[in-house]
C-alpha positions as CSV (number, residue, x, y, z in Angstrom):
1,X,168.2,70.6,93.0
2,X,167.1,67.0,93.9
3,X,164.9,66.5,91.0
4,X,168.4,66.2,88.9
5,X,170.2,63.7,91.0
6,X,167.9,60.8,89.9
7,X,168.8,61.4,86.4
8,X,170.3,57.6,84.5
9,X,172.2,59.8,81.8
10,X,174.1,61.6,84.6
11,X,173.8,65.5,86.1
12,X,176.9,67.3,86.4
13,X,177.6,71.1,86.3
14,X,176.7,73.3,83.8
15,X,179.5,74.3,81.4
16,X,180.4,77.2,81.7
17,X,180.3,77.0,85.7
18,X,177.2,79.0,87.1
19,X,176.1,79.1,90.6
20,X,172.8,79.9,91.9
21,X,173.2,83.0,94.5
22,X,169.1,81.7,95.6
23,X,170.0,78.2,96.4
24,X,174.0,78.9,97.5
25,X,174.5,75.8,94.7
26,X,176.5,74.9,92.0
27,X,173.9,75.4,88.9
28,X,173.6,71.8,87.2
29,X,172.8,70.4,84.2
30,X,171.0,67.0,83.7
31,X,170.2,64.0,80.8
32,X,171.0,65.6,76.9
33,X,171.9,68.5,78.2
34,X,174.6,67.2,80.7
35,X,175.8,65.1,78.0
36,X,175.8,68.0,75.4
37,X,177.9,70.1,77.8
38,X,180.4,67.4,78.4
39,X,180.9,66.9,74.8
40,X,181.7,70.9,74.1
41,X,183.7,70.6,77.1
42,X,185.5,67.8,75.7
43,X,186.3,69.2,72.2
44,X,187.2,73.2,73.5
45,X,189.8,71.5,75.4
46,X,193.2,70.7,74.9
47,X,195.3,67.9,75.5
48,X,197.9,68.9,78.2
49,X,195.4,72.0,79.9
50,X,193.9,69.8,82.4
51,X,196.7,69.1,84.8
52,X,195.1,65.9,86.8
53,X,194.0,64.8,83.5
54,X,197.0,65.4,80.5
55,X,195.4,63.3,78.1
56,X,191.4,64.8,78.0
57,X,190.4,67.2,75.4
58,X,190.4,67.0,71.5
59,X,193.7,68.6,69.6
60,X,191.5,70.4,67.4
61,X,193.4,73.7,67.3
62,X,195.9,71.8,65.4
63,X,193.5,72.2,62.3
64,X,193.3,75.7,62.7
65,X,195.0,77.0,59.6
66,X,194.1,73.9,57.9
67,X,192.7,74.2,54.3
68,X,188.9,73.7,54.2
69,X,188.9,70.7,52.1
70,X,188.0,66.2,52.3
71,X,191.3,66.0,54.6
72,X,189.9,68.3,57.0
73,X,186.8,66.8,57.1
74,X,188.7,63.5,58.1
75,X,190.7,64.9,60.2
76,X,188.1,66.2,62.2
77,X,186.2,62.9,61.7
78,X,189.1,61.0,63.5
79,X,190.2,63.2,66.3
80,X,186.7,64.1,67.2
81,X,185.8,59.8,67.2
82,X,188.9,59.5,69.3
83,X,187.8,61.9,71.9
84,X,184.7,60.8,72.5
85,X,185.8,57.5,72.3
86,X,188.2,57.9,75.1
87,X,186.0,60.7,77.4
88,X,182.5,60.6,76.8
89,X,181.3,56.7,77.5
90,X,177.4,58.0,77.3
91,X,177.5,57.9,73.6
92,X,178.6,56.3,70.1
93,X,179.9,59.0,68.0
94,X,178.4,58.7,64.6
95,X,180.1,61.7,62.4
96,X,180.7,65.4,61.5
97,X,179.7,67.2,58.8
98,X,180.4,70.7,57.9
99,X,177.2,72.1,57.5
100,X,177.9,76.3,57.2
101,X,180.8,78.5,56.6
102,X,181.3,81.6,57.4
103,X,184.4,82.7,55.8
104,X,184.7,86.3,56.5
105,X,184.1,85.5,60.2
106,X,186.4,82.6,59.8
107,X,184.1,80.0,61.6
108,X,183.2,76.6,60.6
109,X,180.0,75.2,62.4
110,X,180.1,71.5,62.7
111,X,177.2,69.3,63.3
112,X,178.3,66.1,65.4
113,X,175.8,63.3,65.3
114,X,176.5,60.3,68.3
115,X,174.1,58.1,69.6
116,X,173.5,58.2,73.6
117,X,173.9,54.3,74.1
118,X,171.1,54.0,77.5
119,X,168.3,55.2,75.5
120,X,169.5,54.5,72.1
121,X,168.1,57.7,70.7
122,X,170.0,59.8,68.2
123,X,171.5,63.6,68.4
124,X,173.3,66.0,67.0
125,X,175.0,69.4,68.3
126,X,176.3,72.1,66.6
127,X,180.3,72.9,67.6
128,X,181.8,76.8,66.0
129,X,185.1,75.9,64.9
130,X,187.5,78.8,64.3
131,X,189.7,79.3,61.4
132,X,191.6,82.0,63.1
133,X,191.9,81.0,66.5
134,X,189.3,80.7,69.1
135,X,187.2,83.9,69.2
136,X,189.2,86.0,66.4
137,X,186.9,87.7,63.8
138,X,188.3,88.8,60.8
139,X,186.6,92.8,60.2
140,X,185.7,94.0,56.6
């Protein structure tokens, strides 16, 4: 895919890993999207499971029987500024807000704003947080 190599934001693969059976490639991502992938990349990881690279990821699994109240909120707010901060360079992180809950399921969706510093354009993505642990649903 040469039209993605040009890109000035970056191309990297996609997340998760695809490959493209037509082409005998890695599938790739480029610009917003690249950047959007590395930042769920970042923040579904934890410290300690990359072995060349102990310190990447985001400890937010620490938070996850955490009461849903202004302390969680800043403690997202810091560890997610800290990780992006420290892995993704592309952007300035701007915040996190809560923005729906879905108790029963025991998700929090998060919507975290940065700024991507070469074009100096504002975005936001949307991250599922779990209450329960990654990918448990709670059944009525």
């Amino acid at each position: 895919m040469a039209e993605n190599k040009g890109s000035f934001l970056g191309t990297g693969w996609s997340f998760p890993p695809a490959f493209n059976k037509t082409h005998e490639s890695v599938a790739m991502v480029s610009d917003i999207k690249d950047i959007e992938e590395s930042i769920y990349l970042i923040l579904s990881t934890m410290p300690g499971e990359r072995i060349m690279q102990p310190e990447f990821g985001c400890d937010l699994k620490r938070l996850t029987f955490e009461i849903d109240d202004s302390t969680l909120i800043a403690a997202f707010e810091h560890m997610i500024y800290h990780a992006l901060l420290n892995f993704e360079p592309r952007v300035n992180y701007i915040n996190t807000r809560i923005i729906d809950r879905k108790e029963l399921d025991g998700i929090l969706y998060l919507q975290i704003n940065y700024f991507i510093i070469t074009t100096n354009t504002r975005h936001n993505i949307v991250f599922p947080f779990y209450l329960q642990g990654e990918g448990t649903n709670v059944s009525v």
